[in-house]
Structure formats: C-alpha cells, structure tokens
C-alpha positions in Angstrom: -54.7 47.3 137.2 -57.2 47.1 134.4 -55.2 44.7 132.4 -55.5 42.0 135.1 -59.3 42.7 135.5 -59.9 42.5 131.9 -58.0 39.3 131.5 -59.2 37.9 134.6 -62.8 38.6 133.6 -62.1 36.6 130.5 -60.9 33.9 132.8 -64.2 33.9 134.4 -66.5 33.9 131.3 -64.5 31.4 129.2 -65.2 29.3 132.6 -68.6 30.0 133.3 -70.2 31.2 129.9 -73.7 31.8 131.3 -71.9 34.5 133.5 -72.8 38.3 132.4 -69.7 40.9 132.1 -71.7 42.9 134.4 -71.8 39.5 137.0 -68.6 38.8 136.8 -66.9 41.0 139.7 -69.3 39.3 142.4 -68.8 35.8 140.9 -68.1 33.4 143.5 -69.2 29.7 144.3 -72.5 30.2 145.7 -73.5 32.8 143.1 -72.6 31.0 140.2 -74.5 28.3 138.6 -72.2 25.5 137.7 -69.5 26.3 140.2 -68.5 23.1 141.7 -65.1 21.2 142.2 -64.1 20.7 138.5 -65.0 24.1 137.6 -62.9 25.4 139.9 -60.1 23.0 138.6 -60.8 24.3 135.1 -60.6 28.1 136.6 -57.3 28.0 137.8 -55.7 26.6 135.0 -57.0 28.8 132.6 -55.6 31.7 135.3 -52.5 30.0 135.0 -52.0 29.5 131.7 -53.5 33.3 131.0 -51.0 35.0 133.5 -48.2 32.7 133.3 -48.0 31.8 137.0 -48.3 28.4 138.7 -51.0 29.0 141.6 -50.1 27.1 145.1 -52.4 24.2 145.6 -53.0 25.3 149.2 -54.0 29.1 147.8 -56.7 27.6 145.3 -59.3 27.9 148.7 -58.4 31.2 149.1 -59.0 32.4 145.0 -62.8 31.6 145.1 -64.0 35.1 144.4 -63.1 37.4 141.6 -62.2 39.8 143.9 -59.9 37.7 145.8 -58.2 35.9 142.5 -57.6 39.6 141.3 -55.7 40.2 144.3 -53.7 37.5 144.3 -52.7 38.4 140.2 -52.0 41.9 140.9 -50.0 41.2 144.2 -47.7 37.9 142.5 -47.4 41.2 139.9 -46.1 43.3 141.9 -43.8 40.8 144.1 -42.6 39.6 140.5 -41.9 43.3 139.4 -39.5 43.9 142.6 -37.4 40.9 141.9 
C-alpha cells in the first residue's frame, strides 16, 4: 500500500528530521542517529495518532524498523477491513 508507506515515511522524518527520504526504508535503531528510548516513544505516537490505531505496548519492540512498523499498519488494515 503506498498510502501507508508515504504516511509512514512522514512518521519517520517528522521523527528523525536528519533522516533522508531516500534513508528512510532501512531506518532502524542502530542506523539512525538520535534513535534512543524517547524517540522511539515520540515515534509511535505520532504512528498512532497518523493512522488512528492504539499500538500494543508489548508490540512497540517488535515496530523498530520501517519495514517492520509498515507491516504491522498494513496488516491492522487489513484485519480492520474484514471486520
């Protein structure tokens, strides 16, 4: 879904401003500077506010990559589509 990467990658870069549009699909902690505990706070609320979805404290470990926090969009999407 190109939506959700577009608005994801907004996500990212309102988060980490440094972070190139071109960087922004391999952004995770150890790649980008600044990414520490309170950025990753600061992430998934803007997620959440951006997609309308309450993300699971215990899933936060499991969003630290773009790739992975696209996943998780596009599959709470779908599961929210076939309700």
């Amino acid at each position: 879904m190109a939506d959700t990467r577009e608005r994801l990658a907004a996500c990212f870069m309102a988060v980490f401003p440094k972070l190139s549009e071109n960087a922004v699909e391999a952004a995770q902690p150890d790649l980008v500077e600044g990414w520490d505990s309170v950025a990753t706070v600061t992430l998934m609320s803007v997620i959440e506010e951006e997609f309308q979805i309450q993300i699971d404290p215990e899933d936060i470990e499991d969003l630290l990559s773009f790739g992975k926090a696209q996943a998780y969009l596009e599959s709470k999407s779908g599961s929210e589509s076939n309700k």
